[in-house]
SESESE-233929 format. One record per residue (C-alpha): residue number from 1; x negated, y negated, z. Coordinates in steps of 0.001 Angstrom, whole numbers, plus 500000, padded with zeros to 6 digits. Layout:
<atoms>
<NUM,<X,Y,Z>>
...
</atoms>
This chain:
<atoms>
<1,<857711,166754,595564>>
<2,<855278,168413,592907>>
<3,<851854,167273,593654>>
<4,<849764,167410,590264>>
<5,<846392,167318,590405>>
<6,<843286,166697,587461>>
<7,<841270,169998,587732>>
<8,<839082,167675,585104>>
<9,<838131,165091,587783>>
<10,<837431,167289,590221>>
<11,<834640,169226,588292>>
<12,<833093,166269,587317>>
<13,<830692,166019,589728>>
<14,<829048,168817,588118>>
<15,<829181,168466,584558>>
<16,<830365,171750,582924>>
<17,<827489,172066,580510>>
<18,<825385,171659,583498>>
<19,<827139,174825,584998>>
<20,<825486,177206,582744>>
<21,<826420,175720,579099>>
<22,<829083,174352,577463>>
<23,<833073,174807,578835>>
<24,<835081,174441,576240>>
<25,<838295,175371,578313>>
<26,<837309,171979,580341>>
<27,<836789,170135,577269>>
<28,<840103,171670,575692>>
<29,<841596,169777,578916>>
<30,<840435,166267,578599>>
<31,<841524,166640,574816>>
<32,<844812,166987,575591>>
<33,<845365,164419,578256>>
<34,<847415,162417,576046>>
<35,<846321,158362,576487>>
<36,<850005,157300,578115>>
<37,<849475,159724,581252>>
<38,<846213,158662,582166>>
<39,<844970,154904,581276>>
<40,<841155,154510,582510>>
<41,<839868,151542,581070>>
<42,<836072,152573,580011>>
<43,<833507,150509,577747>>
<44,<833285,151654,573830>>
<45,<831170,154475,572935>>
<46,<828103,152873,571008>>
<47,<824538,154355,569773>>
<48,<823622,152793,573309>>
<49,<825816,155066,575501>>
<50,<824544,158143,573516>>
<51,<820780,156706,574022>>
<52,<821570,156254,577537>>
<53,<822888,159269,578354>>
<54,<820034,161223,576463>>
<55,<816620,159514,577592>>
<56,<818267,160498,581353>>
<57,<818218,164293,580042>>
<58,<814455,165495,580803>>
<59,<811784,165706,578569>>
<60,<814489,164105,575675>>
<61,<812356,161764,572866>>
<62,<813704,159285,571008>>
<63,<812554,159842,567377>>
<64,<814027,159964,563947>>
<65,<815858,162504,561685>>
<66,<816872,161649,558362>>
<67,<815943,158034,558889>>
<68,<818655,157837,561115>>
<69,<817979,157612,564895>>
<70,<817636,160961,567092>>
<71,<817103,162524,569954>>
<72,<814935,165863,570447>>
<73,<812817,167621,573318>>
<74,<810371,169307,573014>>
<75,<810202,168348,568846>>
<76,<813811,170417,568536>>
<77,<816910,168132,567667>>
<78,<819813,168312,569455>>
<79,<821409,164645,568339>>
<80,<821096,162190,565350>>
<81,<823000,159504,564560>>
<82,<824484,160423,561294>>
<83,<824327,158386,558145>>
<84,<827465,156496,558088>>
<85,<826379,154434,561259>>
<86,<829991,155414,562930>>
<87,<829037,159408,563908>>
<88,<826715,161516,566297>>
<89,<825396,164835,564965>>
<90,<825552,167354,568064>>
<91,<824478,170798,567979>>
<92,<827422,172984,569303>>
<93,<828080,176625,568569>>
<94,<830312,177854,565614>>
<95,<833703,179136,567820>>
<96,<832966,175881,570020>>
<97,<833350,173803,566956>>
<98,<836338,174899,565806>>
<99,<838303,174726,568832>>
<100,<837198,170974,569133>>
<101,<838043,170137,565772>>
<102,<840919,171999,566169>>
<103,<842174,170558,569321>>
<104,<841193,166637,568376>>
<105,<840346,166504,564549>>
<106,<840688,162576,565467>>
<107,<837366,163126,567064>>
<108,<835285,166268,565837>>
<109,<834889,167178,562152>>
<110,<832328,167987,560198>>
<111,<831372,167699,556097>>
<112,<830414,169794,553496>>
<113,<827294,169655,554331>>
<114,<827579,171193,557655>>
<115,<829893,173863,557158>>
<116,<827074,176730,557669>>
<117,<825279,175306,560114>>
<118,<825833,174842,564285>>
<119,<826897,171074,564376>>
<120,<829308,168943,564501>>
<121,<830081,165348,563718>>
<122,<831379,163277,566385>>
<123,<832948,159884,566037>>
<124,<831991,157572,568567>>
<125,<834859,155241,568161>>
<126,<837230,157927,568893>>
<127,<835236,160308,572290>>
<128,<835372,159071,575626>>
<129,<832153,159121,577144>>
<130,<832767,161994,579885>>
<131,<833230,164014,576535>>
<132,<829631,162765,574901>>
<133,<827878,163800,578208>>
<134,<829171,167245,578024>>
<135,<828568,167069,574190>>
<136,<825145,165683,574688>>
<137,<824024,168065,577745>>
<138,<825867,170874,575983>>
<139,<823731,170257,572296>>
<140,<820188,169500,574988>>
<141,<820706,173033,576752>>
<142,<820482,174493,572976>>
<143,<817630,173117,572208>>
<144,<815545,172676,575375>>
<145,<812604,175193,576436>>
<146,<813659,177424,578829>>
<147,<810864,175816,581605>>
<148,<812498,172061,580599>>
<149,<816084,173763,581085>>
<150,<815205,174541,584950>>
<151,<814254,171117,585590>>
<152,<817983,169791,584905>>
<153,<818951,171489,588532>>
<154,<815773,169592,590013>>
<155,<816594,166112,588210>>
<156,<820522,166512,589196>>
<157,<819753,167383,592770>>
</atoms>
């Protein structure tokens, strides 16, 4: 008997952007587990989850950016809903991006608009919300002050 076990599930305890930034190889990992093997039946992603999650980040503000609702600390962004009412703005690095979009265009893409700059457009109908924490912690660590970034160890402990 082959015992098979989700090296995802485990590490979730300890969210990987929490770690020390962003994994994508952990992120790469949850994209491919393909709906049919592994059926967890979780609430929609909404504008709520994505507030939720980011007012528990510290010293995250809920403000505005392009008359669209955002989140920044310390005055930097690091999420904003985007226009079309259906997508999150993260911040995410360049290689990062690709891979994601790459790996689940169904989730990650980005416009014209967006094509020289470090973010990415997320569709909230399609992420599962393990995947916006890390996206949300992962885009926070960018932004936040170095002093703000050592209080994430305090708050999680």
């Amino acid at each position: 008997m082959i015992r098979i076990t989700d090296s995802a599930s485990a590490m979730r305890s300890v969210p990987p952007a929490l770690a020390g930034g962003f994994n994508t190889q952990l992120m790469n990992q949850r994209l491919r587990m393909r709906p049919g093997k592994r059926k967890i039946k979780t609430k929609p992603v909404t504008f709520d989850t994505v507030r939720e999650i980011a007012q528990s980040l510290p010293g995250a503000e809920e403000s505005t950016s392009y008359g669209t609702p955002a989140f920044k600390v310390k005055g930097k962004l690091f999420a904003r809903q985007h226009q079309d009412g259906e997508s999150l703005v993260v911040g995410v690095d360049f290689e990062e991006r690709e891979e994601m979009m790459s790996a689940a265009p169904e989730k990650f893409y980005i416009t014209d608009h967006y094509l020289n700059y470090p973010w990415m457009l997320v569709r909230l109908s399609k992420v599962r919300p393990d995947e916006l924490r890390d996206l949300l912690i992962g885009s926070w660590r960018r932004a936040a002050p170095k002093q703000i970034k050592a209080s994430l160890h305090k708050f999680e402990s």
